[in-house]
C-alpha positions in Angstrom: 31.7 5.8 40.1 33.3 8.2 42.1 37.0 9.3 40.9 38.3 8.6 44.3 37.3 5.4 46.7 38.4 3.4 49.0 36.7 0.1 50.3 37.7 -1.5 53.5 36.2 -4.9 53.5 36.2 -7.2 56.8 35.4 -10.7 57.6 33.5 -11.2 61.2 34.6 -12.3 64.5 34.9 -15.7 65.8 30.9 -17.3 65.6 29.7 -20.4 68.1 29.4 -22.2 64.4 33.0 -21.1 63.5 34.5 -23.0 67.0 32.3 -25.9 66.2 33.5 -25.7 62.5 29.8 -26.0 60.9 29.0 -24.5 57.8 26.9 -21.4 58.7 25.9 -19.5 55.2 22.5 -17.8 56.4 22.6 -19.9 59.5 22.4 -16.8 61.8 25.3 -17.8 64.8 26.1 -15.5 67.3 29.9 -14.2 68.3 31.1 -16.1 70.8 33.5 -13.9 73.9 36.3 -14.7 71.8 34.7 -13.0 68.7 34.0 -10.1 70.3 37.4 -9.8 71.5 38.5 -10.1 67.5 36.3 -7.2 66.6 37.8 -4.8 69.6 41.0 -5.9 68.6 40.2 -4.8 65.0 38.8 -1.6 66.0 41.5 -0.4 68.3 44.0 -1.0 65.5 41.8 0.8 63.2 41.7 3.9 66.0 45.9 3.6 66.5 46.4 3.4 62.7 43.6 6.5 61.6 42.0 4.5 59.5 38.0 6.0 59.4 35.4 6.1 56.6 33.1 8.0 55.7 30.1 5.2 56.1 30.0 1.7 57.2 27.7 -0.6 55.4 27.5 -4.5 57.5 25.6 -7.6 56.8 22.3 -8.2 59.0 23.7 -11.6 60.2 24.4 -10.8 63.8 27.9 -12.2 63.4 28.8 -9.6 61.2 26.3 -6.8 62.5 27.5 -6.7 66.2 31.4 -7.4 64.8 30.4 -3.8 62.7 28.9 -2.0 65.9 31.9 -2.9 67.8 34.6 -1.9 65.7 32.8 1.5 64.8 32.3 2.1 68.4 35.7 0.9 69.4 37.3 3.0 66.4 35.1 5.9 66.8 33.8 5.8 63.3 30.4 6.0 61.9 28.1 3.5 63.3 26.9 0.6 60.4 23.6 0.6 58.4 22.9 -2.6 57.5 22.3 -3.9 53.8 20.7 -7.3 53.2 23.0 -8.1 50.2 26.0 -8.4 52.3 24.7 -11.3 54.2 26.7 -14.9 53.3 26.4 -17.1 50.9 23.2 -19.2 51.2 24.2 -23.0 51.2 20.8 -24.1 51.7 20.4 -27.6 53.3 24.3 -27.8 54.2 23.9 -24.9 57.1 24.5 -25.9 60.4 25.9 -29.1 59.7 29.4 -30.0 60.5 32.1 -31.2 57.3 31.1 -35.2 58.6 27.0 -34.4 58.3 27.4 -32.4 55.0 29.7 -35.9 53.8 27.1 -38.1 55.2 24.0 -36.5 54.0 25.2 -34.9 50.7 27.9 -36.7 49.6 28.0 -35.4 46.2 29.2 -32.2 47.9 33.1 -33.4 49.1 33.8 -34.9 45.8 32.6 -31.4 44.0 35.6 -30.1 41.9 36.9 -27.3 42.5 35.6 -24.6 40.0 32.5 -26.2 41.4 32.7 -25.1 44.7 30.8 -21.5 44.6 27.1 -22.7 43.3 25.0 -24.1 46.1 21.7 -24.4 44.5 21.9 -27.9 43.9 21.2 -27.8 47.9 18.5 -25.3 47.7 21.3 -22.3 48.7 22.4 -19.3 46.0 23.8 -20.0 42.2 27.4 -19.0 41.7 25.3 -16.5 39.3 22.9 -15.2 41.9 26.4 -14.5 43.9 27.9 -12.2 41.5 24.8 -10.4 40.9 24.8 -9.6 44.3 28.4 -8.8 44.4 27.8 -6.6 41.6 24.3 -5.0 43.2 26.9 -3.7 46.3 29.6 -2.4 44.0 27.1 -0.6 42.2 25.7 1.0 45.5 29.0 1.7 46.7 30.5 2.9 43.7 28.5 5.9 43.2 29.8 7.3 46.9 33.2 8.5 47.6 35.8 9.4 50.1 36.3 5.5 52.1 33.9 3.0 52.5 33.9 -0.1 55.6 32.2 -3.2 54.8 31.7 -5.9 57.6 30.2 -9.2 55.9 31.5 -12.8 55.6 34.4 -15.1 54.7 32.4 -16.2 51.3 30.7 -13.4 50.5 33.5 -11.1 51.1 35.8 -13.3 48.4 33.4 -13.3 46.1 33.4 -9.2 46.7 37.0 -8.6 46.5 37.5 -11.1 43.5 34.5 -9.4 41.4 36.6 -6.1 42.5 39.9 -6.9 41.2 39.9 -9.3 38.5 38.1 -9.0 35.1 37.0 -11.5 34.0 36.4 -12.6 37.1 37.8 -16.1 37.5 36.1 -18.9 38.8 39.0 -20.3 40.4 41.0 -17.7 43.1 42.2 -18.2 46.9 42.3 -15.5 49.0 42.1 -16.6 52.7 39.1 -14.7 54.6 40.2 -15.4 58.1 38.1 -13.9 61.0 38.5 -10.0 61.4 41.0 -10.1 58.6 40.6 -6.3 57.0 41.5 -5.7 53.2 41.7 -2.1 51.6 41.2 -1.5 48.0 41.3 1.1 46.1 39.3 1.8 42.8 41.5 3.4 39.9 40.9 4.0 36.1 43.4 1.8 34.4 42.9 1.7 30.5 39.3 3.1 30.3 38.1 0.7 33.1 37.8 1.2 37.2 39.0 -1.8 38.6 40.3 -2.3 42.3 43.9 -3.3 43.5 44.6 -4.4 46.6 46.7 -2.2 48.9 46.5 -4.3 52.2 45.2 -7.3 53.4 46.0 -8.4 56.8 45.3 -11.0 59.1 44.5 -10.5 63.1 47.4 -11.7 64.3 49.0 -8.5 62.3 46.7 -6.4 64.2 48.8 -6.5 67.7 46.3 -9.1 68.9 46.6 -10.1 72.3 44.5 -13.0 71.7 46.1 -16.5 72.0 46.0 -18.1 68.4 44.9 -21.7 68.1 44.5 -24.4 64.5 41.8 -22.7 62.6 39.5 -25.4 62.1 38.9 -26.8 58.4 37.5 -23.5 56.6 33.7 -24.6 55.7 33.6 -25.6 52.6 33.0 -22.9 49.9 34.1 -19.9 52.6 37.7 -19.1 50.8 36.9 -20.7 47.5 34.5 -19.6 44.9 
């Protein structure tokens, strides 16, 4: 790992499955105008507050690909190049179906508990264990660059990603909310033999000078902020 990295990891812009509040995993769902709006937002703050990198890396979900391509451009950065392991979480069977459908159909699902939450293969989607591996596939990648690194991926995958960055061992239980275009920097440090991350920021859009007009955030889909 190089001695000195930084990774800014961000969530998205708004999808047509995140107004309609469905679960979306590898269910591909497009920005909607208000999405794209989020990601120039995000890049414009990025451009006023000098924050660049030295390469971009985005999932190949378009959500997250064209949220990528407009930040860079809008930021002036490095354009992304896209890696398959920073797509979402599969959820199987439960994508594209609303909170009521996923209760109707798969009841078991709601009355999960909640260190059960991150392991979808009961539904034909990824094993909490297949998710860390992949977690721990992109940290490898990225740990062997240096300067600052920009990842544009998802509200699950990217917890799963900044948990498996920070905390050792790496809990099964942690809340971090993953709102759309939210940006978190960490840093990578040698503390007592190990490299472990620490979080220097994490902030929302609405931190970001936003001129968009906020509104409820509909029920996060289950699984998105919690492992």
């Amino acid at each position: 790992m190089s001695e000195s990295l930084e990774i800014v990891v961000v969530r998205h812009g708004e999808s047509k499955a995140n107004a309609e509040a469905r679960m979306q995993g590898r269910f591909d769902s497009p920005l909607n105008d208000r999405g794209r709006a989020q990601a120039h937002v995000v890049g414009r703050w990025f451009a006023s507050q000098g924050i660049l990198w030295d390469v971009a890396f985005c999932s190949p979900l378009r959500r997250a690909s064209e949220t990528a391509q407009i930040i860079t451009h809008a930021a002036g950065g490095s354009p992304p190049q896209v890696d398959p392991d920073l797509a979402e979480v599969a959820a199987g069977e439960l994508e594209g179906l609303s909170a009521e459908e996923i209760a109707g159909r798969f009841p078991s699902y709601p009355a999960r508990k909640l260190e059960e939450l991150g392991d979808f293969a009961e539904y034909g989607g990824e094993s909490y264990q297949q998710i860390q591996a992949r977690a721990d596939r992109v940290i490898g990648r990225v740990s062997a660059l240096s300067g600052r690194v920009l990842l544009v991926a998802h509200g699950g995958f990217n917890f799963h990603l900044v948990k498996r960055l920070i905390c050792l061992p790496v809990p099964r239980v942690c809340v971090l909310r993953m709102d759309n275009c939210s940006a978190t920097l960490l840093r990578l440090r040698q503390r007592r033999g190990t490299r472990i991350g620490e979080v220097v920021w994490h902030v929302p859009l609405e931190l970001m000078g936003s001129p968009i007009e906020s509104r409820p955030a509909p029920a996060p889909a289950p699984g998105s902020a919690l492992p």
